[in-house]
C-alpha positions as CSV (number, residue, x, y, z in Angstrom):
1,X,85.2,106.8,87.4
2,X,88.0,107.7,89.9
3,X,89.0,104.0,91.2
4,X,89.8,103.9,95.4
5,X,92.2,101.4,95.8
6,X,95.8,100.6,94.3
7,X,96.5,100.8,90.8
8,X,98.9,99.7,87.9
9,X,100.1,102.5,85.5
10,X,102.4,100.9,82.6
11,X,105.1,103.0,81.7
12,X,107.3,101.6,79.1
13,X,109.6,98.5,80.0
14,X,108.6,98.8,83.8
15,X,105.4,98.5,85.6
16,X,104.6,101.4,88.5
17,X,102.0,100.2,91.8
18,X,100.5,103.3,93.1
19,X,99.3,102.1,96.8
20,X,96.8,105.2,96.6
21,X,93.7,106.4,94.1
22,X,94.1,106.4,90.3
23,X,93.2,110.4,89.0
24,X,93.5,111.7,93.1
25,X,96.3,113.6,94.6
26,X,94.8,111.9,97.8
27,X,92.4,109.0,98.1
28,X,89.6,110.5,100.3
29,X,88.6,106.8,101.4
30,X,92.2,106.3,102.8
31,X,94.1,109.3,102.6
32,X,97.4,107.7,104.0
33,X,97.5,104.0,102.3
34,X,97.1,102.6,105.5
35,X,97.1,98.4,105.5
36,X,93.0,98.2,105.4
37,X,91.6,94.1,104.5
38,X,90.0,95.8,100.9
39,X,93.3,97.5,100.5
40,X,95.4,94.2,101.4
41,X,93.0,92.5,99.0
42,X,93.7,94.8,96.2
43,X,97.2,95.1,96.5
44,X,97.6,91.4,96.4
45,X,95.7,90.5,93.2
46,X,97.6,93.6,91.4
47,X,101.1,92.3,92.8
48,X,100.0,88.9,91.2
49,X,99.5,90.8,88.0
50,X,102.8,92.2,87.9
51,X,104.2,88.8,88.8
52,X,102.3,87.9,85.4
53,X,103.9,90.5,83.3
54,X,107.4,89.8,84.0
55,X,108.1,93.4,83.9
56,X,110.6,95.1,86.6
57,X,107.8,97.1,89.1
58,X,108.2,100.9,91.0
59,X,106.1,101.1,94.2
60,X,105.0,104.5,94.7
61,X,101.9,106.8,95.9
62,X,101.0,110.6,95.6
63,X,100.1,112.9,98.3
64,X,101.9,113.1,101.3
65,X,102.1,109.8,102.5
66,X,103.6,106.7,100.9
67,X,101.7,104.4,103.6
68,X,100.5,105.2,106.9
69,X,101.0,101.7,107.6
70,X,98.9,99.2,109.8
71,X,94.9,100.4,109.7
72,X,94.5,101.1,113.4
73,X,91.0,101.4,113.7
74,X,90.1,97.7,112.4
75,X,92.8,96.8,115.0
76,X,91.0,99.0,117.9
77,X,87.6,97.5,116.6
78,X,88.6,93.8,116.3
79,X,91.3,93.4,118.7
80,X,90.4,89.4,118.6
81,X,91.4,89.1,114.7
82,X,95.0,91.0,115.6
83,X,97.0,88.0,114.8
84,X,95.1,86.8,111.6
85,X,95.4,90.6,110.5
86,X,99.4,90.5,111.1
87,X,99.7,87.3,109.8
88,X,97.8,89.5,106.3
89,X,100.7,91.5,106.5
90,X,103.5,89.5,106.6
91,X,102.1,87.7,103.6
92,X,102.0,90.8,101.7
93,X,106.0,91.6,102.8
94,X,106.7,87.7,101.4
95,X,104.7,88.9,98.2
96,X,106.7,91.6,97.7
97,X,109.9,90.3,98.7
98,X,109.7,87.0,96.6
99,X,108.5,88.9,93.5
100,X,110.2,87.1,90.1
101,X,110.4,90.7,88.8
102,X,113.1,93.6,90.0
103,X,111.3,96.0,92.5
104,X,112.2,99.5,93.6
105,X,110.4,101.9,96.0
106,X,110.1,105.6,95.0
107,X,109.3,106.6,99.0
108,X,106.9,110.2,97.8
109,X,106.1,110.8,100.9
110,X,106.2,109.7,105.3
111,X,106.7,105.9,105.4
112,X,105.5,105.4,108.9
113,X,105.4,101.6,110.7
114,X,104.0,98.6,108.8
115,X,104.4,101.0,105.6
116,X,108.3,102.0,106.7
117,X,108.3,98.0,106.4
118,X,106.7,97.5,102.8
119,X,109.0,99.8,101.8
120,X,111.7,98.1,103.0
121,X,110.5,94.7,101.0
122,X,111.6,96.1,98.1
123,X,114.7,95.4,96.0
124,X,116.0,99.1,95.7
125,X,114.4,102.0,97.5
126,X,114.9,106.1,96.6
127,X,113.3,108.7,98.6
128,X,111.8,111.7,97.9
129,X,114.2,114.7,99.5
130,X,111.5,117.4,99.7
131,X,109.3,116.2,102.6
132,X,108.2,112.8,104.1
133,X,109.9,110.9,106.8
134,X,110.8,107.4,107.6
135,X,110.0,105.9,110.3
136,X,109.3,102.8,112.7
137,X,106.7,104.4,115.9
138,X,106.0,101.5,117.5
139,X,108.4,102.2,120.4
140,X,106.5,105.5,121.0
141,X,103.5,103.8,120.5
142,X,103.8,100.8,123.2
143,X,103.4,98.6,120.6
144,X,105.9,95.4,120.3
145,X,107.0,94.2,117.1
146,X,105.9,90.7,115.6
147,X,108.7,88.3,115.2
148,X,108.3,88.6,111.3
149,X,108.8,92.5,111.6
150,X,111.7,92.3,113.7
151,X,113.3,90.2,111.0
152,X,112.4,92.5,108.6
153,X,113.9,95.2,109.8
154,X,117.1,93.5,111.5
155,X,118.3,92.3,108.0
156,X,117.4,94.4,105.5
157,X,119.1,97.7,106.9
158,X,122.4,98.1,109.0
159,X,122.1,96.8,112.7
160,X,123.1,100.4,113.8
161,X,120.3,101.8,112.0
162,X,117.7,99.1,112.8
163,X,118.5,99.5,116.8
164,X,117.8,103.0,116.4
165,X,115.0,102.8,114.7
166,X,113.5,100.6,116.3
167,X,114.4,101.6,120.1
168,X,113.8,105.5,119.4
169,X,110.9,105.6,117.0
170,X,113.6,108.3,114.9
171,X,111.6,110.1,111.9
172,X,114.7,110.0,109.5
173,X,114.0,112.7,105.8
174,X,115.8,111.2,102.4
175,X,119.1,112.1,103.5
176,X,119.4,111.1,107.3
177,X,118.2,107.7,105.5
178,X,120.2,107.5,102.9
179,X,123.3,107.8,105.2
180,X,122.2,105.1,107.9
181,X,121.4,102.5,105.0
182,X,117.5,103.0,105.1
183,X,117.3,103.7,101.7
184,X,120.0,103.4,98.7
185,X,119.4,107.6,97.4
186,X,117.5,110.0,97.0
187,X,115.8,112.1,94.5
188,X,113.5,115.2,94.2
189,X,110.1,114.9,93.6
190,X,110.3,116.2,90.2
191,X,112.8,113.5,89.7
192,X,112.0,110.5,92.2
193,X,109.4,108.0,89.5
194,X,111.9,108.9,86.2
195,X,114.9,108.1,88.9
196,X,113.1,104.8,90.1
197,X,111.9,103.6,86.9
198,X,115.6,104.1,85.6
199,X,117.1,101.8,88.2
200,X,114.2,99.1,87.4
201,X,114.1,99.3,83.7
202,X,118.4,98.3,83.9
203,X,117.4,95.4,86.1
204,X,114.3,94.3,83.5
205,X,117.1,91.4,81.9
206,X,117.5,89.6,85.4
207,X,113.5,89.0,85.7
208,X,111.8,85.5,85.3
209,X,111.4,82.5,87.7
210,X,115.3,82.2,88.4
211,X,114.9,85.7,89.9
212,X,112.5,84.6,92.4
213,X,114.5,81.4,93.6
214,X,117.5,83.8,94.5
215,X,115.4,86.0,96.1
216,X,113.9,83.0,98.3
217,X,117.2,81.5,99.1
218,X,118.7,84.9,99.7
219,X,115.5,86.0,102.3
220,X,115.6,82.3,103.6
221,X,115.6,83.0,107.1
222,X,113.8,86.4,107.2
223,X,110.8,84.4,104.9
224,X,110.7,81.3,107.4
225,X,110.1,84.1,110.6
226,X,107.9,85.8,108.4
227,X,105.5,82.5,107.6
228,X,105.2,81.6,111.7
229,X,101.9,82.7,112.9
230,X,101.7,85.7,115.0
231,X,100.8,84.2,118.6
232,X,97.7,85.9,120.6
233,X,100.3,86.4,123.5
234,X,102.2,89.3,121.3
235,X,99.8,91.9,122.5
């Protein structure tokens, strides 16, 4: 049975989270990994797992897309539970960022949005140099950024490349990334999971509890933006 949501593939000394369909180039219920509540819950319980194992972790997907990001159609259709639903999010970012375990992103494919910003969670981040763009729309969209994004963005990538991205809605491919700080390299996609899986298996001494107090006091202030509520005035 072909399972719809997340999954956890062991491979040797490091753990990889595929945010899309186990045995599916594409999952046909949510082709681009967008941010949906089953999705959120999913990816949650299996990033506690991880936490569990103590075993450095590779974010990844297959398909075109890495994550789509935020899942606009519950937020057209429930425009009242916007703030509870970003407030989902940032919890997942603080998940991800406060992991006791080394992460790295192998970007396969466009990281668009709320999924540019998981990405960007991460410890270590490669991308894929044959297609697939990074990217923060909102600007082109009309649509603000929540204080805990802003933070996000603002300190975990240059401030030159963070006020482009975030005043131009710029797609930026593996290598206009890699140079404006985005991500740390790139890789081919016959190379990007053995390349990412490298990086995290050299960093699998460092993991344990200790790991995840220098990651809290080192995120301090982007964490405590991240935890305030997202008011109903934003939008």
């Amino acid at each position: 049975m072909v399972s719809r949501m997340p999954y956890l593939n062991a491979n040797g000394d490091v753990i990889e989270l595929h945010l899309g369909a186990q045995g599916a180039e594409l999952d046909e219920s949510n082709p681009e990994n967008r941010f949906r509540l089953t999705w959120l819950d999913a990816l949650e319980k299996l990033l506690s797992e991880v936490s569990d194992a103590g075993k450095p972790v590779v974010i990844t997907a297959t398909g075109k897309y890495f994550s789509n990001g935020l899942d606009t159609d519950h937020v057209f259709a429930n425009p009242a539970q916007l703030p509870a639903y970003l407030d989902r999010v940032h919890a997942l970012y603080t998940t991800v960022l406060t992991l006791p375990v080394p992460t790295v992103a192998a970007i396969n494919g466009h990281a668009f949005g709320a999924g540019a910003m998981l990405a960007l969670c991460a410890d270590h981040r490669v991308m894929r140099t044959e297609r697939g763009f990074w990217s923060l729309p909102e600007a082109a969209l009309t649509m603000p950024f929540t204080r805990g994004m802003a933070s996000l963005v603002r300190t975990r990538i240059p401030d030159a490349a963070a006020t482009e991205a975030m005043l131009t809605s710029r797609r930026y491919g593996a290598d206009d990334a890699v140079a404006a700080g985005i991500v740390d390299e790139s890789a081919d996609v016959d190379g990007l999971l053995a390349r990412a899986g490298e990086i995290a298996s050299a960093r699998a001494a460092v993991a344990g509890p200790n790991l995840a107090l220098i990651k809290r006091g080192l995120r301090a202030p982007l964490l405590e933006d991240l935890a305030v509520p997202t008011p109903k005035s934003l939008l």
